[in-house]
C-alpha positions in Angstrom: -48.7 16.7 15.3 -46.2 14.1 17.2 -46.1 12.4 13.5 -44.8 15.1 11.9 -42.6 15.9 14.8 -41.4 12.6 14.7 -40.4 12.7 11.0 -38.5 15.6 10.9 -36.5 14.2 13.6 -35.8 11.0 11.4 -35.5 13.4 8.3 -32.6 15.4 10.0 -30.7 12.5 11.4 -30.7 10.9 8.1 -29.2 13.8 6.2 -26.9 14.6 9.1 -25.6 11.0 8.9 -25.1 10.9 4.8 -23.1 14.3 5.6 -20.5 12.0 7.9 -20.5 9.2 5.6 -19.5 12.2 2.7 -16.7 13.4 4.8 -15.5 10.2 5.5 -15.4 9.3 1.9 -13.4 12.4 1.7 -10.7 11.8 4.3 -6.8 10.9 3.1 -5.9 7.4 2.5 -2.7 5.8 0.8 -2.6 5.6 -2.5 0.1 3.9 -4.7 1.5 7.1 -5.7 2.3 7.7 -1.6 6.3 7.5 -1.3 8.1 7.5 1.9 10.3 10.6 3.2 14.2 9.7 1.6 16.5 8.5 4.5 14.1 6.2 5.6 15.2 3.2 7.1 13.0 -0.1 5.9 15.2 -3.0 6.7 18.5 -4.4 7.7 19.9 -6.5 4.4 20.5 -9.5 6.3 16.6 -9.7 6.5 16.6 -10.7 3.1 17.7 -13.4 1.1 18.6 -12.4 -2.4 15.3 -13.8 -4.2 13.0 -13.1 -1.4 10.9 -10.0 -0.8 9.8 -8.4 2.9 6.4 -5.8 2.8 7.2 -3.5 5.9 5.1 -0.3 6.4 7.3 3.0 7.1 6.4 5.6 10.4 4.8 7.5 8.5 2.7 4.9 7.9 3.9 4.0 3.9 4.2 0.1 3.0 6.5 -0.4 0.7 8.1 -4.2 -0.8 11.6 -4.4 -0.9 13.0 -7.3 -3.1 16.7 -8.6 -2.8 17.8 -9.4 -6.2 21.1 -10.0 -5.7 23.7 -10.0 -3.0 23.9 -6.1 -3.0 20.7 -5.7 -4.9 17.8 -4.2 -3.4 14.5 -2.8 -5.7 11.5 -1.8 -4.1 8.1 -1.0 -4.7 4.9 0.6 -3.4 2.8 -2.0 -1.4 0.0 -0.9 -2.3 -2.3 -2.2 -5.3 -2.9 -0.7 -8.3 -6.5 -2.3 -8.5 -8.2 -0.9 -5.7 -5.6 0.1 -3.3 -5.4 -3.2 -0.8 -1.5 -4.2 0.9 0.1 -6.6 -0.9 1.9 -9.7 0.5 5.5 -11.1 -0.3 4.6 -14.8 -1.4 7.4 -17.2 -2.4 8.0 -15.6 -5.9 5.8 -12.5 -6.3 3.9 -10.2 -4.5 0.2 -10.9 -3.7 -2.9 -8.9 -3.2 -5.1 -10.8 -1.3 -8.2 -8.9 -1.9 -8.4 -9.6 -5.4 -5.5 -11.8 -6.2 -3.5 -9.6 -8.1 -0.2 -10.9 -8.7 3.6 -8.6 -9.5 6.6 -9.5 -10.4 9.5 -9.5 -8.0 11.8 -7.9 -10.3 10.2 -4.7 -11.7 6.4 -5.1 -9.8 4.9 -5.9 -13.0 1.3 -7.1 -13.2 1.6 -11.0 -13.5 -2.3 -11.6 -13.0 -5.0 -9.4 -12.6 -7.6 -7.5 -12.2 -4.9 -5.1 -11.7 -3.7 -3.5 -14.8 -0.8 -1.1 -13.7 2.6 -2.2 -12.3 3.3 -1.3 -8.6 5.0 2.5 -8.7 9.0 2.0 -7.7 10.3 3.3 -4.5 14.0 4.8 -4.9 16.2 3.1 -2.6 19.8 2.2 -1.9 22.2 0.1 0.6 23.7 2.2 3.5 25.7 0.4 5.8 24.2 -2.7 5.7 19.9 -1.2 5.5 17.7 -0.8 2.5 17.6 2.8 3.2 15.1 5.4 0.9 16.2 8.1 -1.6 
């Protein structure tokens, strides 16, 4: 009878350990719809130079591009990638997901190359005294 013993003991771990892996699967992740709280500060201005874009990541744990496109210019943009959800990077002249080399536009996240096929959602900010601060 130690057999059968034995694999019922293997039996229930298994299904006890596909029931963690579902509610894992389940837990709450960031998603490129995720927008940071308004008032938020991201950066100091002088962090940027106008054509250049900084990916910083909020308290609440939000990352979010900002873009300088002028001298009191600001536009930013969920960090997060439309193809599978992976950080993007600020690269010279676009913003990079280096997981499966998505590409976006600086100036309105646009998808420049693929696999992704949506543009990267816009985060509402503005300039207040001298920071990129949220909506």
């Amino acid at each position: 009878m130690s057999g059968c013993f034995a694999r019922r003991q293997v039996l229930l771990a298994t299904g006890a350990g596909a029931g963690v892996l579902a509610l894992a699967a389940c837990a709450e992740e960031s998603s490129p719809t995720d927008e940071p709280q308004p008032g938020v500060v991201l950066l100091s201005l002088n962090e940027l130079e106008v054509g250049q874009a900084q990916v910083t990541t909020t308290d609440d744990g939000v990352a979010v591009a900002v873009v300088r496109t002028g001298e009191d210019e600001v536009r930013a943009f969920s960090a997060i990638c439309t193809h599978q959800g992976c950080e993007v990077r600020a690269e010279e002249s676009d913003l990079y997901c280096p997981c499966h080399g998505s590409r976006f536009e600086f100036a309105d996240g646009a998808v420049i190359d693929g696999p992704a096929e949506d543009p990267l959602p816009e985060v509402s900010v503005k300039i207040q005294q001298g920071n990129v601060v949220t909506r």
